[in-house]
N, C-alpha and C positions, 0 to 999 in steps of 0.2 A: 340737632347740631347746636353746638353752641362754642363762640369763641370770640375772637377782638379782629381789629384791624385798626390800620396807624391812617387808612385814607381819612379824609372829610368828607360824612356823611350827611351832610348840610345843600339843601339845594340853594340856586339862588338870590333866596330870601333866609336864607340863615335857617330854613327849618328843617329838624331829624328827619330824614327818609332811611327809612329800613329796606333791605334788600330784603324779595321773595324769600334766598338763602342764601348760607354763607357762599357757598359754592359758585354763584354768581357773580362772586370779588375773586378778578384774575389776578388781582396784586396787595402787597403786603399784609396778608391775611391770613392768621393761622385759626384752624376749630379743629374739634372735635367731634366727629361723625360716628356712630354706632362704638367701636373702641378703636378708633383709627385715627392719627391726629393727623391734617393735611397742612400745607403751606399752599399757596398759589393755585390751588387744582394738581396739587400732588402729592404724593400719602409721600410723611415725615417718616410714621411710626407706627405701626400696629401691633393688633391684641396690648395698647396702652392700659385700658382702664376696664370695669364693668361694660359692658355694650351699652349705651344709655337706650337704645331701645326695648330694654328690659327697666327700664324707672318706670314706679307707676305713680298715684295720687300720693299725695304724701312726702315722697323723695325731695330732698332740695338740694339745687345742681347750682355751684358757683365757681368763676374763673377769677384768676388773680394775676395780674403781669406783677412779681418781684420785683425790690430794688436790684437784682441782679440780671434784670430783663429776663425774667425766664417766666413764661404759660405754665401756670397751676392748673389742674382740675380740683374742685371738692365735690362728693358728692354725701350728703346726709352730715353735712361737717367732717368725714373725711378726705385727708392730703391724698390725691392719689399720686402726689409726685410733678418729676417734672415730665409737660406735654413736649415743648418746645423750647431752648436755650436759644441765645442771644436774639432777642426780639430787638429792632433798632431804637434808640433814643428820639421821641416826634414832642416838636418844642413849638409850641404854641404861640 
């Protein structure tokens, strides 16, 4: 899996805590699970991309939120498109 989320992953003392898995964030949360993109614990969109459980050593998998708020997937440097459209605006 791999994807973003707009919550604060900060416990607190201000430090990163990583969730077990994405699937574990019931809110504002989109990823990327085998070729399935989910929102909130519910599939957006399938057969999106490669299955990433077919990447092996070597593969390099990266996500992009647009200036148009939209979920990138890359994998090996390429675009697979878009995962997920209007991601909300989170201001710091």
């Amino acid at each position: 899996m791999i994807g973003v989320t707009s919550l604060d992953v900060g416990d607190e003392t201000g430090a990163f805590v990583v969730p077990h898995t994405m699937s574990a964030i019931s809110e504002n949360t989109w990823f990327i699970a085998g070729s399935s993109v989910w929102t909130n614990k519910a599939i957006l969109k399938e057969n999106y991309s490669v299955n990433l459980s077919r990447l092996g050593t070597g593969d390099r998998l990266g996500v992009r939120v647009t200036s148009e708020r939209s979920l990138k997937l890359f994998i090996n440097g390429e675009d697979m498109g878009v995962a997920a459209p209007n991601l909300p605006k989170v201001y710091k």
